[in-house]
N, C-alpha and C positions, 0 to 999 in steps of 0.2 A: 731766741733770735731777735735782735734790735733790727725794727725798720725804719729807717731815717726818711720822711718825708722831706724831703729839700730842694723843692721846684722852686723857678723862678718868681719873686711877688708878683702877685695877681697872673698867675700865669695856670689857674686849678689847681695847686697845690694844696689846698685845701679839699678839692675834691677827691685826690688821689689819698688824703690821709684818712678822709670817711668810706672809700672803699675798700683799703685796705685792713681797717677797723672792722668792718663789715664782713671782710672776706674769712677774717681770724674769731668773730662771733660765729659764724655757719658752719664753719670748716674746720675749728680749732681751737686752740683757746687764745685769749688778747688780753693785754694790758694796754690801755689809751691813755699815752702820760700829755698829749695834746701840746702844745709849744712852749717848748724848752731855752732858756737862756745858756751860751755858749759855759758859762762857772758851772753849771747842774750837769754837765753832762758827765763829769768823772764820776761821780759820785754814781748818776744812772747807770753809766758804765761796771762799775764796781758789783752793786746790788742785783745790776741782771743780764752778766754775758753769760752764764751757764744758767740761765733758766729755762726750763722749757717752755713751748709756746710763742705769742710774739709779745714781744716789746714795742710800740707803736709812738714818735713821736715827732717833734717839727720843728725845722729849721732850717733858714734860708741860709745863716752862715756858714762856712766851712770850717769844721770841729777837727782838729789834726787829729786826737784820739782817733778820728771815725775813722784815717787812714787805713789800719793798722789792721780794724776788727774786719773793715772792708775787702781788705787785700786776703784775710785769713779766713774768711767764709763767716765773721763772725757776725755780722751785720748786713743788711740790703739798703740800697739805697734805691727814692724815686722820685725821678724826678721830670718836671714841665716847664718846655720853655715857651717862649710866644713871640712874635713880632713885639720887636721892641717899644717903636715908636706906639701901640697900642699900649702896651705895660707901663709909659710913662704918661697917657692921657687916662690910664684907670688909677695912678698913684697919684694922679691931679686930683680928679675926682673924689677921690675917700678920702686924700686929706684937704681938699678944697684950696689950695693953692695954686697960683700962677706957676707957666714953665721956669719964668727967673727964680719965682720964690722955691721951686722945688730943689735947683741947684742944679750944676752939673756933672759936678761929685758922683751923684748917683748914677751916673749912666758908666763909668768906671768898675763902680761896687757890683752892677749888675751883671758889667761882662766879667770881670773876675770872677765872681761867683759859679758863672756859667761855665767856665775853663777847669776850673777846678773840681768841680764837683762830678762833670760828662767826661773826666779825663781820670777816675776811678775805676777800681775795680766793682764788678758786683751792680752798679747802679743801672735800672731801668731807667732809659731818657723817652719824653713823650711830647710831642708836638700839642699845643694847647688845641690847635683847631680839629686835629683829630679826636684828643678825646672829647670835646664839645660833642661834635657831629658824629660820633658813633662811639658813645659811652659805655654799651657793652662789647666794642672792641676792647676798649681800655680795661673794664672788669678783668677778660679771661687775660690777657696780657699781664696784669698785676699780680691774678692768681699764678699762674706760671710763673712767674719771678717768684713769687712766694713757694713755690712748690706744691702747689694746691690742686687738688681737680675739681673743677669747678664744670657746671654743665650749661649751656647756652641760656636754657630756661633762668636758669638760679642768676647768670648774669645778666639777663633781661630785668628783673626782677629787681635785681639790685642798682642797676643804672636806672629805672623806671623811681625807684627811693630818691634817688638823688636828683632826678633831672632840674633844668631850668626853674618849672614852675613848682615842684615843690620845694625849692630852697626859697624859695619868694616866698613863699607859706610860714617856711619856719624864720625867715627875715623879718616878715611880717609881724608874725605872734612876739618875737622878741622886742621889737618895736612898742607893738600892748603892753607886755610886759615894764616896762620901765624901771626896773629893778635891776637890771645888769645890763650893759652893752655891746657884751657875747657872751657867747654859747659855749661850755666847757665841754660838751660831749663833740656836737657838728663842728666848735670852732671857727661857726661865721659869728658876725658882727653887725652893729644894727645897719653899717655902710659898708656892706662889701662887697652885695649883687648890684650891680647895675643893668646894662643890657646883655653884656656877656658879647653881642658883637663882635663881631674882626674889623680890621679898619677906619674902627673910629677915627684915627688921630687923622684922617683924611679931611677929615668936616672938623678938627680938633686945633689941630697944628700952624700955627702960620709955616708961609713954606721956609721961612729963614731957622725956624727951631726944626724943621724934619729937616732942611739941610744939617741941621749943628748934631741931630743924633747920626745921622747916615754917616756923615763925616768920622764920627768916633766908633760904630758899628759897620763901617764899610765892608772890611770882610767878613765879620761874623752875618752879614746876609746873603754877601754870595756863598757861604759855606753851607748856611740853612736856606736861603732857596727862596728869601724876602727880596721881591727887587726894589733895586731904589729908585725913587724918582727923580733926586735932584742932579741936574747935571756936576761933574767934578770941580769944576773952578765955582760953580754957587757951593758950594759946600767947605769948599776951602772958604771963603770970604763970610759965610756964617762963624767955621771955628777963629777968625781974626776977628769977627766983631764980639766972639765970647772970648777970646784971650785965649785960646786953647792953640797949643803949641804944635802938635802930631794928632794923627789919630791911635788908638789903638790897637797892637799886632797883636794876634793870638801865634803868632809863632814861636812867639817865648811863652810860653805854656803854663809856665809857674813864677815868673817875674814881672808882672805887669802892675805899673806903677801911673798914677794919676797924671793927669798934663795941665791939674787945676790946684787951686788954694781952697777949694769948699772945703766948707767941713760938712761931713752928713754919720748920720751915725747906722752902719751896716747893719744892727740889730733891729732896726725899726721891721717892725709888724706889717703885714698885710692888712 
């Protein structure tokens, strides 16, 4: 069975790939092919949709193959989303750019992403602040999508591996390390933890850039249950000082197309 980690950047999807990692070591057997570029995937496909055991790998884009294996029991997907406006003060952060310099492209790539992959078959969807704040919920929830029994203990155990401050631990030692910049097995990076907080882009954001996101995410926060702050006419008058035409509808489900000239490139990394 292929599991497709494919949560939103910086939204734990990296957390969700090391428990599920975890839950196929304990409980199973696992293969960790760890992040995959969207050309690898026929090929993964090919060598291991009747294998037994799991297949375990990662990617934020949407793999059309994965449609198919999804739809026919042959793959699971999982995935995390988070408050936007915080996903684009953490993608500031690790790659140390301004909101101009990040673009606005990507606030597009994000909500496509999100559309299409929570509008599959087979995919676990997980609220980032949930699994933060109660990480062995998130265990047994992954195990069950996996088809696993998994026992409260064994998921205490395992969110206790992963938590906050032991990922600063292994952040850390990779840091000492100086010999690679991530981690093949955990798949973090020497910048990838930061506070893990909610809300940062509160103290992050000027309010004309959380207008210009709320503007292009307006319903996708009344949908998830994010309120906005900016009143409607400041949020329009953000998207005219970014040149941004509409916002974006999730009502076309599968046709949603940019209202910008960035260019950003969708494969880019957590």
């Amino acid at each position: 069975m292929i599991v497709i980690c494919c949560g939103m950047m910086r939204s734990a999807s990296t957390l969700q790939y090391q428990i599920v990692v975890e839950l196929g070591q304990r409980l199973a057997s696992v293969e960790p092919l760890g992040y995959i570029l969207p050309e690898q995937f026929s090929e993964i496909v090919t060598k291991n949709r009747s294998r037994s055991g799991f297949v375990v790998l990662k990617s934020h884009a949407f793999l059309e193959e994965s449609r198919e294996l999804l739809r026919h029991n042959d793959a699971l997907g999982i995935y995390a989303y988070r408050d936007i406006r915080d996903v684009i003060v953490s993608l500031m952060r690790m790659q140390g750019v301004s909101f101009n310099k990040l673009g606005t492209g990507i606030l597009y790539v994000l909500l496509e992403q999100y559309v299409v992959w929570t509008s599959q078959h087979n995919v676990l969807v997980s609220q980032y602040e949930g699994i933060v704040n109660d990480t062995t919920a998130e265990v047994l929830r992954i195990a069950n999508h996996m088809q696993l029994s998994c026992t409260h203990d064994l998921a205490e155990e395992i969110a206790q591996k992963f938590s906050l401050e032991h990922q600063r631990r292994r952040q850390f030692r990779l840091k000492e390390d100086q010999e690679f910049d991530n981690d093949r097995d955990s798949l973090l990076h020497t910048n990838h933890i930061h506070s893990g907080m909610s809300a940062q882009w509160m103290n992050e954001l000027s309010s004309d850039e959380v207008g210009l996101v709320e503007h292009v995410f307006s319903e996708w926060l009344d949908q998830v249950g994010y309120q906005k702050t900016i009143p409607t006419f400041r949020r329009y008058l953000s998207a005219i000082r970014h040149r941004l035409r509409k916002p974006a509808s999730l009502l076309t489900r599968f046709g949603i197309s940019r209202a910008t000239g960035d260019d950003i490139d969708p494969q880019r990394k957590e």
